[in-house]
N, C-alpha and C positions, 0 to 999 in steps of 0.2 A: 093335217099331217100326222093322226096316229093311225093305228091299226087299219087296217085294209077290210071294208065289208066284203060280205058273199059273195055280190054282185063282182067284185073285182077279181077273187079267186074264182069263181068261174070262167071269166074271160082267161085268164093269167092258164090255167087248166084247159079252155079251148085252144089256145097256142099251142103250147106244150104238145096238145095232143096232136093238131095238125103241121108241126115241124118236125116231129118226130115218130110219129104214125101210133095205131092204136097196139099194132101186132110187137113196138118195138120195147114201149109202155108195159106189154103184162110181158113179155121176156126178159125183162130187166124187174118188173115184180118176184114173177117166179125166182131167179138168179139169189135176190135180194132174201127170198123165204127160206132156200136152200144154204144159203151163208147165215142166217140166225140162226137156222136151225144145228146147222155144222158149230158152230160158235159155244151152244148151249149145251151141246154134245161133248164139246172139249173141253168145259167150265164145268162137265159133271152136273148142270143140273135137269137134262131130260130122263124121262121115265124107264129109259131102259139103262141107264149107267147108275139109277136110285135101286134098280134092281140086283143088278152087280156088285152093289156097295152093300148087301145084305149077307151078301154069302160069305160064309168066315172064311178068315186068310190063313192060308197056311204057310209057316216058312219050316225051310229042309234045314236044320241045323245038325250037322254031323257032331256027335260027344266026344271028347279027348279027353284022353288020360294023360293030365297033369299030374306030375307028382314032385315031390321039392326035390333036389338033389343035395 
């Protein structure tokens, strides 16, 4: 009753594959790539948002003249 061998995850994986086909399996991988990827993007840590975080920030702060009355 523990862990499941290879042999079992093989069969458990031949099901899978033939109740739900093999075209349906890597579209739903792809799908799955594209939301981690989307995800890591949003969380700032892919390679082109570490690049963006490099370039100084500018902020527009307009001066005012305070003076006391």
């Amino acid at each position: 009753m523990g862990s499941l061998s290879i042999g079992h995850w093989l069969i458990v994986l031949a099901i899978v594959a033939l109740v739900f086909g093999t075209r349906k399996l890597r579209t739903a991988g792809a799908d799955l790539g594209s939301a981690v990827k989307a995800f890591k993007e949003g969380m700032g840590d892919s390679p082109m948002s570490a690049a963006n975080a490099t370039a100084p920030a500018t902020i527009d702060v307009e001066a005012k003249d305070v003076t006391a009355r």
